[in-house]
Structures are given as structure tokens and as C-alpha cells.
C-alpha positions in Angstrom: 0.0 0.0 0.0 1.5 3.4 -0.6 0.5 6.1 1.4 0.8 10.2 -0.9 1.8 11.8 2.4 1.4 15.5 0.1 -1.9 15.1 0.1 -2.1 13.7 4.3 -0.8 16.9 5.4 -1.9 21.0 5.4 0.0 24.2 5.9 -1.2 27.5 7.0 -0.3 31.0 7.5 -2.0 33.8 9.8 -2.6 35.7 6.7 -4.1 32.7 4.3 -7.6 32.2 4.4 -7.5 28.4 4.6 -4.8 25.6 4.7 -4.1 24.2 1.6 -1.7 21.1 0.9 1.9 21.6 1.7 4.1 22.5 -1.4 7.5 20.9 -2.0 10.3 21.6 0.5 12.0 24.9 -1.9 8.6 26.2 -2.4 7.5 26.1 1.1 10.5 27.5 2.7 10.7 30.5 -0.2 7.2 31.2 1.1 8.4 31.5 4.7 11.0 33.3 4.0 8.9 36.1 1.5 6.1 36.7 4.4 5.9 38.9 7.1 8.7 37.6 9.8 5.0 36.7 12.5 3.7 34.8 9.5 5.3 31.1 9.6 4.0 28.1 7.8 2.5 25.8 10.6 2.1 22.2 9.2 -0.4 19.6 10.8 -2.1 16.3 9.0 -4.8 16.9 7.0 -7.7 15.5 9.9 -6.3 16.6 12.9 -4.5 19.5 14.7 -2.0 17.4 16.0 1.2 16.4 15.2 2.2 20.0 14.5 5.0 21.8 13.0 6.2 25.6 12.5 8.6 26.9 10.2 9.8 30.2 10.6 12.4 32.8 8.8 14.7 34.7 11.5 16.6 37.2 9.2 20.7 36.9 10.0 19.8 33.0 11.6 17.9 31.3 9.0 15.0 28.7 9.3 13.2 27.7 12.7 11.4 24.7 12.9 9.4 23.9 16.4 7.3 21.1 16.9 4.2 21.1 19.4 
């Protein structure tokens, strides 16, 4: 059985209106990186709120990622 994990999981931003499936890796992070530095990509599975993952852009430091 093979499982499209794309399509399991979400990402959203404060500023999008809904989550919508998670891009690949250099699309996402160039996303980050282009919003407002409070506006990080939080990624959770498709169903639930939980696993969940930020990624932020700290200018100088580079990528943050923090699970909860």
C-alpha cells in the first residue's frame, strides 16, 4: 500500500484564508521566507490539529522549525 503523504498533510499562514496542501520543500520555505517575519507556515495532518510543526524565517539565523 502506498500512502501520498502530500496530500495527508496541510500548511497555513495567519494571513491565508484556509490551509491548503503543503508545497514541496523549496517552495515552502521560499514562502516562509517572503512573508511577514510573525507569518510562519504551521504544518499539521490533513484531519487533525495534532502532530504540528512551525517553520519560521529569522533574518541573520535562518529557518526555525518547532514542533508542538
Amino acid at each position: 500500500m502506498v500512502v501520498n503523504l502530500r496530500n495527508s498533510f496541510r500548511v497555513s499562514f495567519i494571513t491565508s484564508e484556509a490551509p491548503m496542501p503543503v508545497p514541496s520543500v523549496p517552495e515552502l520555505l521560499t514562502r516562509v521566507q517572503s512573508r511577514p517575519v510573525w507569518d510562519g507556515a504551521s504544518i499539521s495532518p490533513a484531519d487533525a490539529q495534532f502532530p504540528l510543526v512551525h517553520v519560521d524565517w529569522h533574518e541573520g539565523h535562518g529557518f526555525v522549525l518547532s514542533d508542538v
